[in-house]
Backbone as JSON, one array per atom type, in Angstrom:
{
  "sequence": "XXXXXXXXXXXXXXXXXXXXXXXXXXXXXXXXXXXXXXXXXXXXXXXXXXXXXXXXXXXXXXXXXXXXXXXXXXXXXXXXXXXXXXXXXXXXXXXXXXXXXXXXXXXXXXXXXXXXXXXXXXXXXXXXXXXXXXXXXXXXXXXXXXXXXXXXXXXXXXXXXXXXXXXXXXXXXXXXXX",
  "N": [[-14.2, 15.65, 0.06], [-12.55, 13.46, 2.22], [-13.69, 12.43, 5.3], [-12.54, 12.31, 8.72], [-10.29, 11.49, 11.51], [-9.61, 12.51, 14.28], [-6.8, 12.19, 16.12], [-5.78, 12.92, 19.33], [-3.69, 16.25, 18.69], [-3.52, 15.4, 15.72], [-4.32, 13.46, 12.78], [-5.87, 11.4, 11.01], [-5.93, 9.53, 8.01], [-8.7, 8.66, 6.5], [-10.12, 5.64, 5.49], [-9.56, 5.31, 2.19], [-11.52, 5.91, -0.89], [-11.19, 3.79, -2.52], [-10.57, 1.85, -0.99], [-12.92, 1.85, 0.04], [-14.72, 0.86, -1.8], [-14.21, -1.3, -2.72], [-15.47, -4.81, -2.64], [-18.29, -6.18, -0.64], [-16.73, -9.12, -0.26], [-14.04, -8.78, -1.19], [-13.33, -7.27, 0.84], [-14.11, -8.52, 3.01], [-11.85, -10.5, 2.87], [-9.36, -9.05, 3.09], [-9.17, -7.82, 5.23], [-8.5, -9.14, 8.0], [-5.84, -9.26, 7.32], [-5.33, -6.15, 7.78], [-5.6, -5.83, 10.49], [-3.64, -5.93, 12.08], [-0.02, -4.14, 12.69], [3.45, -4.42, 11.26], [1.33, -4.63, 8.24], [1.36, -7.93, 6.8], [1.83, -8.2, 3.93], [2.74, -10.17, 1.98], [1.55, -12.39, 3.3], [-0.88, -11.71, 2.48], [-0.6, -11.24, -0.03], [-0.54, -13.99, -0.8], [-3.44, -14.87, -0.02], [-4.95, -14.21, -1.68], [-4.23, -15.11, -4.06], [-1.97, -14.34, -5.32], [1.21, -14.56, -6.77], [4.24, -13.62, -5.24], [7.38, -12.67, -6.01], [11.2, -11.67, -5.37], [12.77, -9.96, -7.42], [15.76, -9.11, -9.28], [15.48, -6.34, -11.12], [15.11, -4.55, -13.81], [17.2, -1.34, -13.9], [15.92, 1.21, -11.58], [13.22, 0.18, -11.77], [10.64, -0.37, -10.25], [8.62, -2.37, -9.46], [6.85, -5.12, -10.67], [3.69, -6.52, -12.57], [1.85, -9.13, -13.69], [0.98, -11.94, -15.55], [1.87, -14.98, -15.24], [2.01, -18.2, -16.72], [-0.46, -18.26, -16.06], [-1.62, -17.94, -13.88], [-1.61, -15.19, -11.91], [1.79, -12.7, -11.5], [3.92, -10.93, -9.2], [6.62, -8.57, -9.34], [9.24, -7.75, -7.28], [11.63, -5.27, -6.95], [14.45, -6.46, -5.57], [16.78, -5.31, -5.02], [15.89, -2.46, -3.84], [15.31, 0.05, -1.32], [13.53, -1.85, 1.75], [11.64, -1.0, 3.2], [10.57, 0.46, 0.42], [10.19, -1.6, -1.16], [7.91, -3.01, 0.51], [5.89, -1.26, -0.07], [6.07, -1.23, -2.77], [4.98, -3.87, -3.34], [2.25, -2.98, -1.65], [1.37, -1.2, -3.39], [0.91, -2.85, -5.88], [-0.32, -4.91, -5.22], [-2.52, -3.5, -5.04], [-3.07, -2.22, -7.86], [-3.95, -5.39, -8.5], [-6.18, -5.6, -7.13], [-8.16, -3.7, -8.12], [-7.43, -3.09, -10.25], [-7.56, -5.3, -12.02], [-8.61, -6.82, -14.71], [-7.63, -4.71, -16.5], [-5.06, -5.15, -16.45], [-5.07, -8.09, -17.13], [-5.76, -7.61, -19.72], [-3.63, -6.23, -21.2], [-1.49, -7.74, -20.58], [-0.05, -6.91, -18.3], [1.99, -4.9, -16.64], [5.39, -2.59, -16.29], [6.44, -1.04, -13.2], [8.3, 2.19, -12.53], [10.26, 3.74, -9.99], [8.54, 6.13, -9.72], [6.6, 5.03, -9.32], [5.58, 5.05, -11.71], [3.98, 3.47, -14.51], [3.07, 4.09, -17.23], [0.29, 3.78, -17.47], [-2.55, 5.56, -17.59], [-2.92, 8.21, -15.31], [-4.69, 8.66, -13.54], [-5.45, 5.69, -12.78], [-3.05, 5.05, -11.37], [-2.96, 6.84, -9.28], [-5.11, 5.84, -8.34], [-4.49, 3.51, -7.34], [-2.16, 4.32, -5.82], [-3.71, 5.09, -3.54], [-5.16, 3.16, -2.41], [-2.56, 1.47, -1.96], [-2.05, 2.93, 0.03], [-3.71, 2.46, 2.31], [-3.64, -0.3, 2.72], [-1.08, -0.7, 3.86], [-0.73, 1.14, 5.6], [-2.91, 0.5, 7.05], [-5.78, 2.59, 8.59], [-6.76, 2.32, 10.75], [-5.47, 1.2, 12.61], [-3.23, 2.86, 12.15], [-4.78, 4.35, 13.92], [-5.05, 3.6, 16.41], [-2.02, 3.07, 17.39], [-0.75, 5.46, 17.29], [-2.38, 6.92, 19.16], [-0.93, 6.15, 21.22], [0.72, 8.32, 21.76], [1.74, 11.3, 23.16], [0.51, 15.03, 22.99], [2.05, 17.2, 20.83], [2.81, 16.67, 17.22], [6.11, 15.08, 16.47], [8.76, 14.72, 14.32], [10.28, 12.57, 15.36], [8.42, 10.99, 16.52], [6.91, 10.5, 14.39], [8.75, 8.85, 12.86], [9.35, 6.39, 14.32], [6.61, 5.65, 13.85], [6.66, 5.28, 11.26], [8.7, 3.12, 11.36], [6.97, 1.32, 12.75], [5.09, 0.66, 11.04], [6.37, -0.29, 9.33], [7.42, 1.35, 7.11], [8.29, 3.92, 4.64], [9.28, 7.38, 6.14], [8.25, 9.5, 4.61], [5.86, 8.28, 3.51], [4.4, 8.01, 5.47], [4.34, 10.25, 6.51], [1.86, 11.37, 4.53], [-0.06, 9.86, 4.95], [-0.55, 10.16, 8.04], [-1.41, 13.44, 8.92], [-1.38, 16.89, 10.34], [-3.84, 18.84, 12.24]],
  "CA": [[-13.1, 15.51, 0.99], [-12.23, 12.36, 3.13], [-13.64, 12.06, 6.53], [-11.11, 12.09, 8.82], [-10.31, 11.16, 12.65], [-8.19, 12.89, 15.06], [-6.49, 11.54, 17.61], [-4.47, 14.34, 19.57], [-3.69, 17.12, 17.79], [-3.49, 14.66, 14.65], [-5.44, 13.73, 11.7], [-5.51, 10.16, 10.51], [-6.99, 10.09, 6.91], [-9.85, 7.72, 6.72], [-9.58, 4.66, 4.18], [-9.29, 6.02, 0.92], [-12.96, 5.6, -1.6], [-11.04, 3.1, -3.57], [-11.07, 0.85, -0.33], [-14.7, 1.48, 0.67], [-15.24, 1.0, -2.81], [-14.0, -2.47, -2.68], [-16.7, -5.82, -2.71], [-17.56, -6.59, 0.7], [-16.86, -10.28, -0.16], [-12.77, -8.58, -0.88], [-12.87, -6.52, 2.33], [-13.45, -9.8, 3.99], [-10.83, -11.5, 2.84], [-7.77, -8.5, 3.52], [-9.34, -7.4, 6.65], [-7.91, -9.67, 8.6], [-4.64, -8.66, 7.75], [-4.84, -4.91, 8.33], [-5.97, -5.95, 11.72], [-2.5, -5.88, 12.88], [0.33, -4.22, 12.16], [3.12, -3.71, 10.16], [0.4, -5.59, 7.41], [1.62, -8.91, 6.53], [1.38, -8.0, 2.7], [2.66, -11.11, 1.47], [0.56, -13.57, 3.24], [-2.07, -10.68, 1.9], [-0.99, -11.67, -1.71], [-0.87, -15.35, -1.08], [-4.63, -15.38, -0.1], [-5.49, -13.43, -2.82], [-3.9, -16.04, -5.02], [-0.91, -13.85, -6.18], [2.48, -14.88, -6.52], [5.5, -12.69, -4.78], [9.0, -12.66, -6.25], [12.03, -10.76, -5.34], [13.5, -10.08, -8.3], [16.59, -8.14, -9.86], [14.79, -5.47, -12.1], [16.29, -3.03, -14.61], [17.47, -0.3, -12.49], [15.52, 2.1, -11.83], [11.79, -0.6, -12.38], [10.53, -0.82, -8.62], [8.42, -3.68, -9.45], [5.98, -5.44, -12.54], [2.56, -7.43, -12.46], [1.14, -9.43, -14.65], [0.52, -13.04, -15.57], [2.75, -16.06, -15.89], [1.39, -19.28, -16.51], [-2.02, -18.07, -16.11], [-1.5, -17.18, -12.48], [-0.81, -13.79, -11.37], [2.99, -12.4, -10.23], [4.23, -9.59, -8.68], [7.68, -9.09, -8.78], [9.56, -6.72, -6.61], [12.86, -5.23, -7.13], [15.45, -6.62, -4.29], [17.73, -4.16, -4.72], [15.48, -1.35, -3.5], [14.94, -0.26, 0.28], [12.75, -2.52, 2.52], [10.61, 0.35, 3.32], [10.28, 0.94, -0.61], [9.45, -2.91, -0.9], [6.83, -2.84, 0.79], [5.16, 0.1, -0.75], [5.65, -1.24, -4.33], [4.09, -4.39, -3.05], [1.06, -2.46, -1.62], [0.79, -0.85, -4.73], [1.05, -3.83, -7.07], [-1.91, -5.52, -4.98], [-3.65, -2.59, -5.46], [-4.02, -2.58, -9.48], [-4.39, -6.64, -8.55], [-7.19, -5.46, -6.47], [-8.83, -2.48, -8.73], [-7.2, -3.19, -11.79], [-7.31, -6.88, -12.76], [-9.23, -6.81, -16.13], [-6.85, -4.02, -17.41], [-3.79, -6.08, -16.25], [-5.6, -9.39, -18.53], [-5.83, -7.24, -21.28], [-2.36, -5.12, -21.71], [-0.56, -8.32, -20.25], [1.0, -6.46, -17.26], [2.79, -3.82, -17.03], [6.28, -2.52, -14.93], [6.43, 0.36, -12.56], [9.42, 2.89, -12.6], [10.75, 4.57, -9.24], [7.85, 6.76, -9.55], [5.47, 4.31, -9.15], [4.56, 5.28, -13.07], [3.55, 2.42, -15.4], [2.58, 4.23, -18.6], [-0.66, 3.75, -17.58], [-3.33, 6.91, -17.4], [-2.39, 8.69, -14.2], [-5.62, 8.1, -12.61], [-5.26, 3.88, -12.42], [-1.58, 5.28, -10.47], [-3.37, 7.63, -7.93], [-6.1, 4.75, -7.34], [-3.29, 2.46, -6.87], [-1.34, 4.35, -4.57], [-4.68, 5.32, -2.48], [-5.31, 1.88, -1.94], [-1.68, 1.15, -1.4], [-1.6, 3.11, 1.78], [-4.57, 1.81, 3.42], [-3.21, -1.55, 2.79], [0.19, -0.88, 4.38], [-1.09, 1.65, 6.64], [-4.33, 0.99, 7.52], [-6.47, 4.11, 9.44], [-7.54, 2.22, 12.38], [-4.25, 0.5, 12.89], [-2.39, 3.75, 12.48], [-5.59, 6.11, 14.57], [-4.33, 2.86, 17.74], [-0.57, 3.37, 17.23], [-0.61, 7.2, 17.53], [-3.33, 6.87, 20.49], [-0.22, 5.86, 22.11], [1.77, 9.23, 21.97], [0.96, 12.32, 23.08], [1.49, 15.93, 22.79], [2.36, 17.64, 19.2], [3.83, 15.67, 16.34], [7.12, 15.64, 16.0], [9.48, 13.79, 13.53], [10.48, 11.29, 16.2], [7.09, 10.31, 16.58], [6.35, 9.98, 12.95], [9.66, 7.97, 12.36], [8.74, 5.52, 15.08], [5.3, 4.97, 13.52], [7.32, 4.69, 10.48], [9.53, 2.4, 11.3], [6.56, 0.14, 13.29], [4.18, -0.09, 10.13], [7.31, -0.61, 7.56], [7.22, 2.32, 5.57], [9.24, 5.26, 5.13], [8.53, 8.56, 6.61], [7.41, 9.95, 3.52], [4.18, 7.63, 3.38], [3.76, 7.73, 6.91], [3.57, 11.78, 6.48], [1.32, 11.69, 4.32], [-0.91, 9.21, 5.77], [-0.69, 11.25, 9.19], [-1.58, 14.49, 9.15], [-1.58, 17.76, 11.05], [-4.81, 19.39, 12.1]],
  "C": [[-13.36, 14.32, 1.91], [-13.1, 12.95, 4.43], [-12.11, 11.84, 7.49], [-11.09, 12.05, 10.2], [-9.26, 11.58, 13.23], [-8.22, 12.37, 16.25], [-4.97, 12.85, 18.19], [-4.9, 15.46, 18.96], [-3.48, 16.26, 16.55], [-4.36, 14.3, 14.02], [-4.7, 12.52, 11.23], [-6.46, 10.36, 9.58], [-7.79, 8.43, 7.35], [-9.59, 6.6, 5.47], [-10.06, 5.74, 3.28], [-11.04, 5.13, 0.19], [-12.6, 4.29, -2.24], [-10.88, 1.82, -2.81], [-12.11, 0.27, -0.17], [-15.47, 1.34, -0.44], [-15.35, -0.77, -3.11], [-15.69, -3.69, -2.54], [-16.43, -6.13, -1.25], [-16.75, -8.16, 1.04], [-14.59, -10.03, -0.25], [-12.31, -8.07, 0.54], [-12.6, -7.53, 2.91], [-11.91, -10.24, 4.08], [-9.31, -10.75, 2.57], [-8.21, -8.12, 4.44], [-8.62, -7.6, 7.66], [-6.26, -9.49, 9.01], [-4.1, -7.31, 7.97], [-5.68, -4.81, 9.44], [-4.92, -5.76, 12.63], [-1.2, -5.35, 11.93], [2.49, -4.16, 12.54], [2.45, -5.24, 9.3], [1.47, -6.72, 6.91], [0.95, -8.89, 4.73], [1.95, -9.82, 2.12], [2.32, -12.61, 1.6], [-0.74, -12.64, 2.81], [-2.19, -10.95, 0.52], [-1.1, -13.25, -1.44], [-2.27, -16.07, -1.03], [-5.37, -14.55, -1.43], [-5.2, -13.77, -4.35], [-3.29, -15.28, -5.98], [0.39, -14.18, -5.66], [3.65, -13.62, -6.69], [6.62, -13.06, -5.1], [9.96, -11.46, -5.89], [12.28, -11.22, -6.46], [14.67, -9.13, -8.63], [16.1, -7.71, -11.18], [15.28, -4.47, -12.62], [16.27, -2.04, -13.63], [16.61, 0.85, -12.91], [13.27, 1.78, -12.0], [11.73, -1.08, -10.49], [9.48, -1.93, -8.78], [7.4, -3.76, -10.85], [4.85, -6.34, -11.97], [1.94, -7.73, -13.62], [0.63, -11.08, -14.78], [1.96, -13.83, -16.29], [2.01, -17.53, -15.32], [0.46, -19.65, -16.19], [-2.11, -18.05, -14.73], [-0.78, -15.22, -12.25], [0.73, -13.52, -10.3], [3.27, -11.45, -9.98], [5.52, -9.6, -8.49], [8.54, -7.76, -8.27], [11.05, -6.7, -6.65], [13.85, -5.62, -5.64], [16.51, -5.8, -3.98], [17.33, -2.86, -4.33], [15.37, -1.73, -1.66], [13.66, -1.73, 0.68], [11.37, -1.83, 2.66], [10.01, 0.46, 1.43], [9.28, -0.38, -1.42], [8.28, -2.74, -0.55], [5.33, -1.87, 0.38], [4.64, -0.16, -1.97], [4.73, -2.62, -4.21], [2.89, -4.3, -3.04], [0.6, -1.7, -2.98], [0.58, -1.65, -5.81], [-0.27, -4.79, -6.61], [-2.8, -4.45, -5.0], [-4.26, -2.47, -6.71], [-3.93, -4.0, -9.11], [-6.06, -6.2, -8.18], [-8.63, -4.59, -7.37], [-8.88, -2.55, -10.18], [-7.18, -4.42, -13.28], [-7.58, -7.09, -14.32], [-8.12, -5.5, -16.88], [-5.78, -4.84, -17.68], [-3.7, -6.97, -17.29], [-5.2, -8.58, -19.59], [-4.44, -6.69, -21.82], [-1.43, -6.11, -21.54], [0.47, -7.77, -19.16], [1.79, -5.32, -17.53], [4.11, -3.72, -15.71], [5.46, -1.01, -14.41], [7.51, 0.93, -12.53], [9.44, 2.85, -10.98], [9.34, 5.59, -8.46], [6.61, 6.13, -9.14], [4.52, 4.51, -10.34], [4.68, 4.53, -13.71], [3.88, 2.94, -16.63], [1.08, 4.09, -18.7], [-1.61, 5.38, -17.34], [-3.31, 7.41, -15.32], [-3.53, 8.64, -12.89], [-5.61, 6.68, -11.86], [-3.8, 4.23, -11.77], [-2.01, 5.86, -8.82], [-4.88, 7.31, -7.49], [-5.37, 4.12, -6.69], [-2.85, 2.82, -5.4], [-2.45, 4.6, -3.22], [-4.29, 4.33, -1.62], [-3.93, 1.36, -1.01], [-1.59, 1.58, -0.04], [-2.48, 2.6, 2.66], [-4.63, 0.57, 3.32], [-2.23, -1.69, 3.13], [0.49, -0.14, 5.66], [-2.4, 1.82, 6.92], [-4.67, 2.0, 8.82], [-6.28, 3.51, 10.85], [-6.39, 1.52, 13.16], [-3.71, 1.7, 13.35], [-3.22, 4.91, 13.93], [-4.88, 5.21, 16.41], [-3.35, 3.41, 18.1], [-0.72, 4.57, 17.69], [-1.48, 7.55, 18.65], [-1.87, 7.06, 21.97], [0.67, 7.21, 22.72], [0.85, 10.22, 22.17], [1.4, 13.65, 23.0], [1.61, 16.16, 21.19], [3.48, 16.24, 18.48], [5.09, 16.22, 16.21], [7.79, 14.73, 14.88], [10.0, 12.87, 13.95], [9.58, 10.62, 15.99], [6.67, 9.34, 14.97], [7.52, 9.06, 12.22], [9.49, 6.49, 13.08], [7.75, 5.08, 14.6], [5.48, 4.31, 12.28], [8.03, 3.19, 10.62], [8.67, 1.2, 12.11], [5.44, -0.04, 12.11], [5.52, -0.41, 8.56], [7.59, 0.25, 6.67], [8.2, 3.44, 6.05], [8.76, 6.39, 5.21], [7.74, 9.53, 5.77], [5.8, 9.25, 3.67], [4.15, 7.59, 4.61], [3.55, 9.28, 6.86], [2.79, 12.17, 6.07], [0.18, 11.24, 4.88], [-1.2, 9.96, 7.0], [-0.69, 12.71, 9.23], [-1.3, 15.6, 10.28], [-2.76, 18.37, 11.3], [-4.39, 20.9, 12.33]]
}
């Protein structure tokens, strides 16, 4: 079980294993941007020497990664929320981050709605780990919520929502109840 930090009556999960799992020579170099938030994911892929597209994606394909032109792209459906954006983002630098050598080899893959590939359901629920502590990082969110006090309510957690980018769903899970 996670480690885990309360602030309040609240329960901020702790980065996920598949962060602290990371090289410290990667930590370096996204640190910086879950120093502040909401994360600046796509100057997050540009140092990480991946290329961001909006794109219009079969309906229903929240975004794809893979290789064009022997660079890495990521391309994100424009017709989905903002909030959802961002999410499939963090998740698409996450297999960049975890998954790269599969990516080479299969040539990329999309993501549905579900955030399901076709890939083995484990490389999905590394992904999305990662994804949240790259869109909501801990120590960002344990600040933020420092700020309020008193029991959670759904105000609160829409507000925290709506100041790291994400929709209340991933901000619920990310934030806990103790």
């Amino acid at each position: 079980m996670q480690n885990k930090s309360a602030v309040n009556d609240w329960v901020v999960k702790s980065p996920s294993r598949e962060y602290e799992n990371l090289t410290s020579e990667v930590r370096q170099n996204i640190d910086e941007y879950l120093a502040e938030y909401p994360v600046k994911l796509g100057a997050l892929a540009n140092r990480l020497g991946v290329k961001v597209l909006l794109s219009t994606l079969p309906r229903g394909t929240s975004g794809q990664i893979g290789q064009e032109n022997g660079e890495f792209v990521i391309r994100i459906n424009r017709h989905e929320a903002k909030t959802r954006q961002r999410f499939t983002l963090a998740h698409e630098l996450a297999h960049f981050l975890l998954h790269k050598k599969r990516i080479e080899e299969v040539g990329g893959w999309s993501e549905n709605v579900l955030l399901r590939s076709g890939q083995p359901a484990e490389i999905e629920y590394e992904a999305n780990r990662l994804a949240s502590d790259l869109v909501i990082p801990s120590g960002q969110l344990e600040k933020a919520a420092s700020e309020y006090s008193g029991p959670i309510t759904s105000e609160v957690i829409e507000d925290l929502a709506r100041k790291f980018g994400v929709s209340i769903a991933a901000m619920e899970i990310k934030l806990q109840m103790t």
